[in-house]
C-alpha positions as CSV (number, residue, x, y, z in Angstrom):
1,X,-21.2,-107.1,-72.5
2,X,-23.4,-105.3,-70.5
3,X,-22.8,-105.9,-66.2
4,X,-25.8,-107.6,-64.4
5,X,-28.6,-106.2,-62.7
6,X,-28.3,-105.8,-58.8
7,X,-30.5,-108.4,-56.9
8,X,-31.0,-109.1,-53.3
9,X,-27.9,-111.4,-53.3
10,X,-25.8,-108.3,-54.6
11,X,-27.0,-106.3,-51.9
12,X,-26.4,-108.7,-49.0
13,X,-22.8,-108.6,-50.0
14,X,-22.1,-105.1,-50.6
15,X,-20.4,-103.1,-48.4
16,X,-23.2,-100.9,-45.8
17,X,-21.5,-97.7,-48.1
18,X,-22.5,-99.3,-51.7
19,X,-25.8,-100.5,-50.1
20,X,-28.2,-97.7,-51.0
21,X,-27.1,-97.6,-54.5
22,X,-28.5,-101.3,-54.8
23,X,-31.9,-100.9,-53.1
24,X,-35.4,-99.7,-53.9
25,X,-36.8,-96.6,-52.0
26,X,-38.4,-99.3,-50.3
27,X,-35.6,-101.0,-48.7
28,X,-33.8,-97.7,-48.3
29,X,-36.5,-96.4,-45.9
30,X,-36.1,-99.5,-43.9
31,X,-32.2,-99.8,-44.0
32,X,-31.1,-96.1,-43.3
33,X,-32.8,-95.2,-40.0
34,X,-30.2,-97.4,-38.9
35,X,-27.7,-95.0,-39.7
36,X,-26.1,-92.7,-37.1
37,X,-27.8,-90.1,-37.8
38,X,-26.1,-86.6,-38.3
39,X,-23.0,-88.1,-39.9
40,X,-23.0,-86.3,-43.0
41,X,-20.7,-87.4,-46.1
42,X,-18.8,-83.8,-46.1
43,X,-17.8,-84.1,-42.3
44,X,-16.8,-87.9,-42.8
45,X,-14.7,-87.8,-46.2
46,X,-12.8,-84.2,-43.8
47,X,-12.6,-87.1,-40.7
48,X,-11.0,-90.3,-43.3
49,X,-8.2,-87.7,-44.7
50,X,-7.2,-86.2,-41.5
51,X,-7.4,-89.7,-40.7
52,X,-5.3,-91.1,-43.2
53,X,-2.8,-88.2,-42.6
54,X,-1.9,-89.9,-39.2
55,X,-2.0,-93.4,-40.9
56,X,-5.3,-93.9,-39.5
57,X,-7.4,-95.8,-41.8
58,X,-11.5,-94.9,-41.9
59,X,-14.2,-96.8,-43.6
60,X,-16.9,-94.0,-43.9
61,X,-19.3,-96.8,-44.7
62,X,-18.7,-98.5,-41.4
63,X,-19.0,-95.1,-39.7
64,X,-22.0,-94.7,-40.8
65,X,-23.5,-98.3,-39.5
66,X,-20.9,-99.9,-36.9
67,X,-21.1,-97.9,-34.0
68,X,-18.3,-99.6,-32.3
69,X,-16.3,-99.0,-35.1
70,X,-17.3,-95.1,-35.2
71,X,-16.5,-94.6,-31.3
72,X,-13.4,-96.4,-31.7
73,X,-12.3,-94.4,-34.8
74,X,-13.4,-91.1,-33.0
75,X,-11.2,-92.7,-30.2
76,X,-8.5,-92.7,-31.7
77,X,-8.8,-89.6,-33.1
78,X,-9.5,-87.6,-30.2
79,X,-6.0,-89.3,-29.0
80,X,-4.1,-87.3,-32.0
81,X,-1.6,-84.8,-31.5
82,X,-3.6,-82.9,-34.1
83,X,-6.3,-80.3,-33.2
84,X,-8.3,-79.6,-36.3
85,X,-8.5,-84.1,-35.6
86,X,-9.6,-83.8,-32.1
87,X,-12.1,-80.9,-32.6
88,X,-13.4,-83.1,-35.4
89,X,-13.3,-86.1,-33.4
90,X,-15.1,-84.3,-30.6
91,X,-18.2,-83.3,-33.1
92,X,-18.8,-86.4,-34.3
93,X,-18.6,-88.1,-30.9
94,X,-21.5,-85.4,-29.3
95,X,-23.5,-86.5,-32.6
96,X,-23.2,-90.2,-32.7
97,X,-24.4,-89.6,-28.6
98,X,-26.9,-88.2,-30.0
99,X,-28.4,-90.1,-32.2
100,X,-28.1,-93.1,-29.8
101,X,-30.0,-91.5,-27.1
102,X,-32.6,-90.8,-29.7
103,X,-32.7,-94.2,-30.7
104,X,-33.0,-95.4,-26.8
105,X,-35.9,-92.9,-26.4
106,X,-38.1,-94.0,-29.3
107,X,-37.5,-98.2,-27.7
């Protein structure tokens, strides 16, 4: 049995992660500016398992498109007891400040 093909309907209810996988170029190019940019994979997947090492839970996805979710999570990070965490933490908040004051320039 062979699994069906992905249609708009499939993409309206994946998760903002799975979401490129399912669209054309097309809708990719629309979808992704978006994104906060500069949040690369490498530096999230480092965040979600220091993350998870202080039973923090991270949805990189959700990082990457909820950005009250991503200053929360950085939040919360920058509160650990951890360095390596808060220096992370720290990075990723000057580069989601980035991105948004890019974003408020180009309005």
């Amino acid at each position: 049995m062979t699994s069906p093909t992905p249609t708009a309907f499939h993409a309206a209810q994946a998760t903002p992660a799975a979401m490129p996988a399912l669209m054309s170029d097309a809708e990719r190019r629309a979808v992704l500016p978006q994104a906060i940019g500069g949040l690369d994979i490498e530096r999230l997947q480092q965040f979600k398992g220091l993350m998870a090492a202080e039973d923090e839970p991270v949805q990189i996805g959700r990082m990457l498109f909820d950005r009250l979710y991503a200053y929360e999570r950085i939040a919360c990070a920058h509160a650990s007891a951890q360095e390596p965490l808060r220096r992370l933490a720290l990075g990723l908040f000057q580069t989601c400040r980035r991105s948004d004051e890019a974003r408020n320039t180009l309005r």
